[in-house]
C-alpha positions in Angstrom: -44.2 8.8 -49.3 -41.2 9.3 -47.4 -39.6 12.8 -46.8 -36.1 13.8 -45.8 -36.0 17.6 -44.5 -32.8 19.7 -44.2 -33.1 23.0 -42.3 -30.1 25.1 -42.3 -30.6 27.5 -39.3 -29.7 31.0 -38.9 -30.5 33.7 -36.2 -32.4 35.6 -38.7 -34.2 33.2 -41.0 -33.9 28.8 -41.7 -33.2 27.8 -45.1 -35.5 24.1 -46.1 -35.5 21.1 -48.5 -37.4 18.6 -49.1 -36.4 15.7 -50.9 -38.3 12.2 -51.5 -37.3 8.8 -51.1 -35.2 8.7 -54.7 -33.4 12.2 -54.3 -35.4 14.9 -55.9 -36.1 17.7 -54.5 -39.9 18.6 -53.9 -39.9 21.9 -52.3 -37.5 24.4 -51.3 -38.8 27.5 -48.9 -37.2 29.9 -46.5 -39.0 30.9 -43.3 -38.8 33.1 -40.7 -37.4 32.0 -36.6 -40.5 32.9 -35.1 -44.6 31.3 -35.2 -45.1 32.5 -39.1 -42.4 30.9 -40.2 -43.6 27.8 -38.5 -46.7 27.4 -40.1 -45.4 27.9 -43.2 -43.3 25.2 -42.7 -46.0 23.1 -41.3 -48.3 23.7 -44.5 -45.4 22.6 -46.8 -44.8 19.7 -44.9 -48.5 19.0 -44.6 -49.0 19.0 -48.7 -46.2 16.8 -48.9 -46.4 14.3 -46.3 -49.9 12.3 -44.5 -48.2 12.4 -41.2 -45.6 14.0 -39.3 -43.7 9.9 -39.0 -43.6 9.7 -42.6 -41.2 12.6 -42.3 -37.3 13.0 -41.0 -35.6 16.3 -40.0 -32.1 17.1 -40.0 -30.8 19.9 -38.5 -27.5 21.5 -37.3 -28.5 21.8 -33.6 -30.7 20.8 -30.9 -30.9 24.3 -29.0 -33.2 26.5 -31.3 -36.6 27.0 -31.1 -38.1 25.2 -34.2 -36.4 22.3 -32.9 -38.4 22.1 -30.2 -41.5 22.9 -32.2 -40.8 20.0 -34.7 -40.5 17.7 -31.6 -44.0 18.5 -30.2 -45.5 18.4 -33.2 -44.0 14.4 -33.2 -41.6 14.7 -36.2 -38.3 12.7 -36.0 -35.1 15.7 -35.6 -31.6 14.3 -36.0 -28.9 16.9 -34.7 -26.1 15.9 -37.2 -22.7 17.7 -36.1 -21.2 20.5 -38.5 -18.2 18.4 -38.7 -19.8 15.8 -40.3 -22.0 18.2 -42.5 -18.8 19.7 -43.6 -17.5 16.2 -44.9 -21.0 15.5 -46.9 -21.1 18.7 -48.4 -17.9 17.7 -49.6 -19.3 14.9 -51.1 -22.1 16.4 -52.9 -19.5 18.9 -54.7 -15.9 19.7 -54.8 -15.8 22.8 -56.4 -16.2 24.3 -52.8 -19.0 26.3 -52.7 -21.3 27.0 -49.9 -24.5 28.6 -49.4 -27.6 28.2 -47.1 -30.1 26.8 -49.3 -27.2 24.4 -50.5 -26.4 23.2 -47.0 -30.3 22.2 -46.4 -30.2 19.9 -49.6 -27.3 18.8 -48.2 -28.9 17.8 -44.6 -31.6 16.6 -46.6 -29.4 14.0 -48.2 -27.5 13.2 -45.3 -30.8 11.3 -43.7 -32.1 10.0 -47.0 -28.9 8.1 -47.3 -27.5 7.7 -44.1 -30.1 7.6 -41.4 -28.6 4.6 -39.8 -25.4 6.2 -39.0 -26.8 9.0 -37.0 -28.5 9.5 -33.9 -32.3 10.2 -33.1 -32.8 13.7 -30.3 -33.7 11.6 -27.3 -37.4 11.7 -26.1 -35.8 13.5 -23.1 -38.5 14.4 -20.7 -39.5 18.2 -20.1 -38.2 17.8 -16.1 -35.0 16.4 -17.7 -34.2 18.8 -20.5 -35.0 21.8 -17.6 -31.8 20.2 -15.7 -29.7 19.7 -18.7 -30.0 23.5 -18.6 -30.1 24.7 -15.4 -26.5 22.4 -14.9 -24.4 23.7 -18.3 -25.4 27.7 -17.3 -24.7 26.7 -13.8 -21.7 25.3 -15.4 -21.0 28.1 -17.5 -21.6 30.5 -15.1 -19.1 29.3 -12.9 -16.5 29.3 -15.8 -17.3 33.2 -16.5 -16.7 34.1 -13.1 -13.2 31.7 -13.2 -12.3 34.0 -16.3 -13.4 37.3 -14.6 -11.1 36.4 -11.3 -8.5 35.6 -13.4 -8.5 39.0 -15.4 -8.9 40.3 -11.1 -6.0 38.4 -10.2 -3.8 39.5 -13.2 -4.6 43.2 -12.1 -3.9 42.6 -9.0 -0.7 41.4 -9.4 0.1 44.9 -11.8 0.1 47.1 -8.7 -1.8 45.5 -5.4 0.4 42.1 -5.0 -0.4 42.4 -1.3 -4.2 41.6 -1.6 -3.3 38.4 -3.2 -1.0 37.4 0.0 -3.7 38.8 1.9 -6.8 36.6 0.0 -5.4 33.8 -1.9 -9.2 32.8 -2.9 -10.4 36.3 -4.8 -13.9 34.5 -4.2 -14.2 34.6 -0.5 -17.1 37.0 0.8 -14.3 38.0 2.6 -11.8 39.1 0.1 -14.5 40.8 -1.9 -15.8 42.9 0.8 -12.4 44.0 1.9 -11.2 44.7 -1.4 -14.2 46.8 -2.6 -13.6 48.7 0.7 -9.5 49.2 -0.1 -9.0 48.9 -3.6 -5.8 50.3 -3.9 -2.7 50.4 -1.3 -3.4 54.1 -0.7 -6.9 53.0 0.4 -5.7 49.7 2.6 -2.8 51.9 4.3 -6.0 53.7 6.0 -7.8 50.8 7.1 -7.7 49.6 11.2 -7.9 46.9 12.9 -11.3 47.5 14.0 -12.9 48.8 10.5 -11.2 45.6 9.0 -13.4 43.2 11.3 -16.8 45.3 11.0 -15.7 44.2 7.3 -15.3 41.0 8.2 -18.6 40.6 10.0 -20.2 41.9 7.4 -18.5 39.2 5.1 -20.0 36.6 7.9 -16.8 36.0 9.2 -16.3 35.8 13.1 -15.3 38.1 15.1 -11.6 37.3 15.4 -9.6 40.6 16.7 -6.4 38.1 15.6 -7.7 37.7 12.3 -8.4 41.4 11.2 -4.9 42.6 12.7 -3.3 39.6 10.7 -5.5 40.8 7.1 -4.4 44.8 8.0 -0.7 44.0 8.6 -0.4 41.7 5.0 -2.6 44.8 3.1 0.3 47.2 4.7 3.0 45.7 4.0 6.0 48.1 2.7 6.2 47.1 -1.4 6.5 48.5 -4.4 3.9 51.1 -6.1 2.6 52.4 -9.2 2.3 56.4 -9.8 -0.4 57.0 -7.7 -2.8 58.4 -10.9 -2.4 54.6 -12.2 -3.0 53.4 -9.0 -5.9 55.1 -9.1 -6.9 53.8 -12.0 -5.9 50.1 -11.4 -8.3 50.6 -8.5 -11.6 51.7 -10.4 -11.1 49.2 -12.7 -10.5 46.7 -9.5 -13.5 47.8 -8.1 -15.8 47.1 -11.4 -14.6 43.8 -11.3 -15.5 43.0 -7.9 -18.6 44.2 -8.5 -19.4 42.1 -11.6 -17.5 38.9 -9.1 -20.1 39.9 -6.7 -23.1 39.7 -8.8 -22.2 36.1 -10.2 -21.6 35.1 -7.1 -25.3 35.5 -6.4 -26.4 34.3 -9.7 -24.3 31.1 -9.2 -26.0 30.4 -6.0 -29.6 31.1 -7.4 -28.8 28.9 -10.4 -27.5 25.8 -8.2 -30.5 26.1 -5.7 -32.9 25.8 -8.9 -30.8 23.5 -9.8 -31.3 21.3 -6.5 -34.7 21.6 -6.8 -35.7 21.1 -10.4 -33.3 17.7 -9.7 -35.4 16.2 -6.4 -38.8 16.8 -8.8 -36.9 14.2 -11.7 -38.1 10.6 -10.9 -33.8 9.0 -11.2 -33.5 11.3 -8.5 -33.2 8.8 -5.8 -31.1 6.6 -8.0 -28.7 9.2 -8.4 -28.4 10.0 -5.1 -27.9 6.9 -3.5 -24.5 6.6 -5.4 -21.4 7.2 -4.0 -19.5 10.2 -5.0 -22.2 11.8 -7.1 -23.7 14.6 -4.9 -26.3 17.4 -6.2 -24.2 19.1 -8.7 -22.5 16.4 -10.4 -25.6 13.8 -10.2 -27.5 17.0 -12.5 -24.9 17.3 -14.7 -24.2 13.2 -15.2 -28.6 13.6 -15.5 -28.8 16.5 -17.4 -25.9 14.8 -20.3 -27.2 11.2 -20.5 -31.1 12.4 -20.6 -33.9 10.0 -18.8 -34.3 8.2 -22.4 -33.8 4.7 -21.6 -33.5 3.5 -25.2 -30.9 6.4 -26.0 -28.0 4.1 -25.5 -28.4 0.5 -26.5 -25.2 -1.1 -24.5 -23.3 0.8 -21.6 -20.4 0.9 -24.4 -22.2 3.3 -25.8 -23.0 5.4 -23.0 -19.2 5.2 -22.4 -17.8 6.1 -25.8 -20.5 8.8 -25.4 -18.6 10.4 -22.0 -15.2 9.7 -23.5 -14.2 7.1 -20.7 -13.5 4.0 -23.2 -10.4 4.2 -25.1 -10.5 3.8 -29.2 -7.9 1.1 -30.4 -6.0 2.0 -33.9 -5.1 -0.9 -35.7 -2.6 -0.8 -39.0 -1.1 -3.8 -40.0 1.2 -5.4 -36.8 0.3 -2.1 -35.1 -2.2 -1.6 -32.9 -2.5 1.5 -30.5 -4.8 2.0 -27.3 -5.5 5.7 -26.7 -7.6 8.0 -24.4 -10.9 9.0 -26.8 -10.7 12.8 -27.9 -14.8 13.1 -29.7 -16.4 12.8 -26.4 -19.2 14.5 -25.0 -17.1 16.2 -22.6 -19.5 18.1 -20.5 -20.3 14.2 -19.2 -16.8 13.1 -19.0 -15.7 16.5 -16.6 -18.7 15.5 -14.8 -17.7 11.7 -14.5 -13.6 12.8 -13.9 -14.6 14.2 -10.7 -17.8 11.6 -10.0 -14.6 9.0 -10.1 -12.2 10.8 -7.7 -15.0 12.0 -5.2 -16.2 8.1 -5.3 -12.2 6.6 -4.2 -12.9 8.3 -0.8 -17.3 7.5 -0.6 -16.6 3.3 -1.7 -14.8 1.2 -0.6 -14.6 -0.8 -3.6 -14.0 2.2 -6.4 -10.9 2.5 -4.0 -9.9 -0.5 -4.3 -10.4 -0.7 -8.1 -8.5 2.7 -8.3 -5.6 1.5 -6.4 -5.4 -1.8 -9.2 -5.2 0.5 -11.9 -2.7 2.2 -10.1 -0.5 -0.7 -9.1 -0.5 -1.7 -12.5 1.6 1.1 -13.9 -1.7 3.5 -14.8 -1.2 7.2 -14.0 -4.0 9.2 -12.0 -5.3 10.5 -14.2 -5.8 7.0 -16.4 -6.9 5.3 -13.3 -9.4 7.3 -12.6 -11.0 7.2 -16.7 -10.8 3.3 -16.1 -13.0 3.6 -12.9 -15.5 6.5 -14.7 -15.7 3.8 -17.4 -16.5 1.0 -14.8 -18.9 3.5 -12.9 -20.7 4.5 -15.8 -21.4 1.3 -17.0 -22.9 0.1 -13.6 -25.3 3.2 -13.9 -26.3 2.1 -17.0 -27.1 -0.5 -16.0 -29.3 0.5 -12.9 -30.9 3.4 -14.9 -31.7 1.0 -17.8 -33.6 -1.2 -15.1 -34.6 1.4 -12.9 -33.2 -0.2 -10.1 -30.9 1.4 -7.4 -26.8 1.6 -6.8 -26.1 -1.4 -4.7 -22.0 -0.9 -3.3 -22.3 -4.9 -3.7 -23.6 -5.8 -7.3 -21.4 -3.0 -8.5 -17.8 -4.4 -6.9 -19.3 -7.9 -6.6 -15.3 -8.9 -5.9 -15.2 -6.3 -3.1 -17.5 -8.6 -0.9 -16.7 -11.3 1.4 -15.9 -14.9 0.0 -18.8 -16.5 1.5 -20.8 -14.3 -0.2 -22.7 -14.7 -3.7 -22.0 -11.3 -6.0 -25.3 -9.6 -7.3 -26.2 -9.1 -10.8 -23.9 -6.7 -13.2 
């Protein structure tokens, strides 16, 4: 018999239904997130079901735990988007109630009816899934510390503008050092030329006497002050935040060198590096997005409506309308922006495809989508085949006359 299986997950507890191949529901049960609650889901599946195929999961995420326990035990998990849930539920009822057991009947449905519509969790292999996450906290790590030298910045600018004249770049070794060691202008108005470039040797910057008499005269500069209590103030609360800057700094750098290696042990390794543009960081995000699952994507339209780099046509009538795609995965298309404008300087034919779309009236920013969208489809391509970027089967009309263009 075959089973449909809605699990509505929560931190605390995940809501199930079972329904068979005509709609009923055969067995409702709420479980625990942790091993008991497991097994009590495996022993209700198991007096249901003869195998773990003749049974389909739908769930509301691909992250927690019990996903990744359904997986190994070799049942079939669909990660259906709330968005979408959100429009079945409405379908089910319009009186516009909601509750937890409610929205697992409604996953339930949502396979037993529409299976074909939505996506099967890759078979993403263990190497891969470690860089998916290794590159989005890399990722995310990066955008924390962004927000926290913002908030530094904006402080900054309160009572302390000359620090920003003095370090433009709040990330430098050398403006944190410096700025943990003067934090306020009462502080900087004490520093000399010779304690400044002990600071700066200890930020690994050279020993340039020029340098650390250029940094002292910007920090002294004659400007406007706060009352020196909310000076004093601004500066503590300065200092905490170059502290916490500090910190991510090093957790960035621990998180990319894992990332680095965890990428050289994944077999499209090589593949990925022998492209042009793509270096470590971007080739473990475009890796860590798309998955090592050859069969995930079926054309290389897919993979690029996937990344958001093929445009959707609306057609009404006599009008028809060509516009950038919004639903994207955009984790992938960030990483294929800047995979497109590193590769105008690295090939000689994505330049030459770039400046086309250019010429033609496109704006950078367009021109550059219209070569990810090229790019991505030649990496299709070469992943699907496991074969490895060649410059001349990729811009075949980039080569010499005289010579025959490779397979696309």
């Amino acid at each position: 018999m075959t089973i449909t299986c809605g699990i509505d997950w929560a931190e605390g507890h995940h809501d199930v239904a079972l329904l068979d191949a005509d709609g009923r529901r055969i067995a409702k049960l709420r479980i625990d997130t942790g091993l008991t609650g497991f097994t009590e889901l495996m022993t209700l599946l198991a007096e249901h079901a003869t195998d773990p195929t003749s049974v389909s999961v739908a769930i509301e995420t691909d992250k927690v735990l019990i996903v990744a326990a359904l997986r190994a035990a070799g049942f079939d998990v669909y990660a259906i988007n709330p968005r979408a849930v959100a429009r079945y539920r409405e379908r089910w009822g319009q009186a516009g109630g909601k509750s937890d057991r409610g929205d697992a009947l409604v996953l339930a449905n949502v396979l037993r009816t529409d299976r074909h519509l939505h996506r099967l969790l890759p078979a993403t292999s263990e190497t891969g899934r470690a860089v998916k996450v290794l590159a989005r906290q890399h990722q995310e790590a990066i955008w924390v510390r962004q927000a926290t030298v913002s908030r530094l910045r904006s402080l900054l600018i309160e009572y302390y503008p000359n620090a920003l004249t003095a370090f433009p770049i709040l990330t430098h070794h050398a403006a944190l050092h410096v700025l943990a060691a003067a934090p306020t202008p009462t502080a900087a108005a004490r520093l000399t030329r010779t304690r400044m470039a002990t600071l700066l040797r200890r930020a690994g910057r050279r020993n340039d006497p020029g340098l650390a008499e250029r940094i002292v005269a910007q920090l002294q500069t004659p400007a406007l002050r706060q009352p020196s209590p909310v000076e004093a103030g601004y500066g503590r609360a300065v200092a905490a935040l170059l502290a916490v800057v500090t910190v991510m700094q090093v957790g960035i750098a621990d998180l990319e060198a894992a990332l680095a290696t965890e990428l050289g042990r994944h077999p499209t390794a090589g593949l990925l590096r022998s492209v042009p543009g793509l270096g470590p960081i971007l080739a473990a995000r475009v890796l860590g997005e798309i998955g090592d699952d050859t069969t995930r994507f079926a054309t290389a339209q897919n993979l690029r409506a996937f990344a958001g780099t093929a445009p959707i046509t609306k057609a009404s009538g006599k009008s028809t309308v060509v516009r950038a795609r919004h639903i994207r995965n955009r984790r992938l298309g960030d990483a294929c922006h800047w995979w497109a404008f590193a590769s105008i300087t690295k090939s000689t034919g994505a330049r030459a495809h770039y400046d086309q779309r250019r010429a033609t009236g496109d704006s950078h920013n367009a021109a550059l989508r219209n070569l990810a969208n090229k790019l991505l489809g030649r990496l299709w391509w070469c992943h699907t085949n496991n074969q490895p970027w060649r410059e001349d089967a990729a811009w075949p009309q980039s080569q010499p006359p005289n010579k025959p263009p490779l397979d696309t």
